[in-house]
C-alpha positions in Angstrom: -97.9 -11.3 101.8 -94.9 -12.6 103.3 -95.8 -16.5 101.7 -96.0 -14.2 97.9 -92.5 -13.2 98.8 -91.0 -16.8 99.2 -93.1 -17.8 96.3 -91.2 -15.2 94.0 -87.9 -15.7 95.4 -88.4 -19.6 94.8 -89.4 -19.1 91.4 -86.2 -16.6 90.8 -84.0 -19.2 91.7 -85.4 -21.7 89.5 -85.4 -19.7 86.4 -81.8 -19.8 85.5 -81.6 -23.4 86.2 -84.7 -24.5 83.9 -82.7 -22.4 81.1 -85.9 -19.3 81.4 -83.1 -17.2 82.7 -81.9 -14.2 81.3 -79.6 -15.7 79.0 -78.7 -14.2 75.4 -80.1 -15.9 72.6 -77.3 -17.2 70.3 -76.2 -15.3 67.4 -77.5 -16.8 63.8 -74.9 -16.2 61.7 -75.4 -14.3 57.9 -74.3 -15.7 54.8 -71.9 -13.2 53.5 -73.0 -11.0 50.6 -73.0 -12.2 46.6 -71.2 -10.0 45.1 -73.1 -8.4 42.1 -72.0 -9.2 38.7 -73.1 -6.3 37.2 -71.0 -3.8 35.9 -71.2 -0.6 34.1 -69.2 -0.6 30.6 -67.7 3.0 29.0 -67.3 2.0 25.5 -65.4 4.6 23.0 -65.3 4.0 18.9 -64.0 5.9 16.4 -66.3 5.9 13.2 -63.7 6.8 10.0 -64.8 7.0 6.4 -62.5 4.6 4.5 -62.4 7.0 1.4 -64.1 10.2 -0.2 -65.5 13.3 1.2 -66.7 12.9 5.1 -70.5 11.9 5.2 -72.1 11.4 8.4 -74.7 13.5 9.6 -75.8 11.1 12.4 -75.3 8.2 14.1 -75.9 6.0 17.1 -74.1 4.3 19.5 -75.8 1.3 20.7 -75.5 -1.8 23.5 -76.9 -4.8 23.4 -79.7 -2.6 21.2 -80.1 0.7 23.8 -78.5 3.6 22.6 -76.1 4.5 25.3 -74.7 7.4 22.6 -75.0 9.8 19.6 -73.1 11.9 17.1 -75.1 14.7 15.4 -73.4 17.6 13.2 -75.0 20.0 10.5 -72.4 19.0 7.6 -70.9 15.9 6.6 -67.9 14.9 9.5 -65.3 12.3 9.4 -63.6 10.9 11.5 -66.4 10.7 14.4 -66.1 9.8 17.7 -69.0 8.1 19.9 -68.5 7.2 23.3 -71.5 5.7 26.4 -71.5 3.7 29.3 -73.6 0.9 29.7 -75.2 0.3 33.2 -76.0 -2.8 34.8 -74.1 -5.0 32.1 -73.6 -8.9 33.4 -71.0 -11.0 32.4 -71.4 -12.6 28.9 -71.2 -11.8 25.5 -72.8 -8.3 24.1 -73.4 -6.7 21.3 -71.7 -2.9 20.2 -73.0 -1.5 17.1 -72.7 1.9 15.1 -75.4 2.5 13.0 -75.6 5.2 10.8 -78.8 7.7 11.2 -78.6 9.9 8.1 -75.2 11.1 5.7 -74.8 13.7 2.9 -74.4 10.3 0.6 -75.2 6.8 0.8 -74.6 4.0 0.9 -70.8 4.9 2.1 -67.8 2.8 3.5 -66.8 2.8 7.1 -65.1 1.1 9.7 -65.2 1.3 13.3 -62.7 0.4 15.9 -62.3 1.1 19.5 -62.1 0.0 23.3 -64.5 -1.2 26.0 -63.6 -0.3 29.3 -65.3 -3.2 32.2 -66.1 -1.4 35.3 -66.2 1.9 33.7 -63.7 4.8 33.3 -60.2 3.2 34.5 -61.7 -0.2 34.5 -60.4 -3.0 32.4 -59.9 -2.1 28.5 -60.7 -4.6 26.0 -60.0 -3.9 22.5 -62.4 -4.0 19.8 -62.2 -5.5 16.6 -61.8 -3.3 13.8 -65.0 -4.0 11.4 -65.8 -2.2 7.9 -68.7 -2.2 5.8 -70.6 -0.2 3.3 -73.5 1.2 4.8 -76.8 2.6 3.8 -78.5 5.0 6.5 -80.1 3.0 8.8 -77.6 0.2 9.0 -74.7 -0.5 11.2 -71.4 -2.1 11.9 -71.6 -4.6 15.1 -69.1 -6.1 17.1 -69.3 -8.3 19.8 -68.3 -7.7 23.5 -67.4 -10.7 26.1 -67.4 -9.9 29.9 
């Protein structure tokens, strides 16, 4: 028994020096995160009829082709206002468009104008450019978006 005892002792003084000690592996450093890209976008337009009696019943607010918003009224309203946030938006150029859904008269003449806002309410605002058009129901004014 005593001969085990020397045994064991031997063989715990050789450990550290053969590096089988009880030494802390080293640290393996992380990459530090990506940031994401992706943003969400709060976009606001104002939908005016450029002349006559108001006429929209309906319409849609639409990114990159989802609806992110809608405008719905039992009698003919002008000016409207649609606003949506886009979610999960990555940088690069995007399409905004209005589109009209249904109007006491058509085709009619409208514009659209607004702002974008990058990073959501309070984020960065980027203007939009004012586009007109006489429309029929089902079509739409779009204007493009970079980001």
């Amino acid at each position: 028994m005593r001969k085990a005892h020397v045994l064991f002792a031997a063989i715990g003084l050789l450990l550290p020096a053969c590096g089988g000690g009880s030494t802390t592996p080293a640290a393996v450093p992380t990459p530090a995160p990506t940031p994401d890209p992706r943003t969400n976008v709060l976009v606001v337009v104002g939908l005016h009829k450029r002349s006559g009696p108001p006429t929209v019943l309906e319409a849609s607010l639409r990114f990159d082709g989802f609806e992110i918003g809608r405008f719905s009224a039992a009698q003919g309203t002008d000016p409207v206002g649609l606003s949506g946030t886009a979610t999960g938006v990555s940088p690069g150029r995007h399409t905004i468009e209005v589109v009209i859904l249904a109007q006491t008269m058509s085709p009619s003449d409208y514009l659209i104008n607004g702002s974008a806002f990058v990073g959501g309410e309070g984020g960065r605002q980027i203007f939009l450019q004012m586009v007109d058009g006489v429309l029929a129901t089902g079509q739409g004014l779009t204007v493009s978006l970079d980001i």
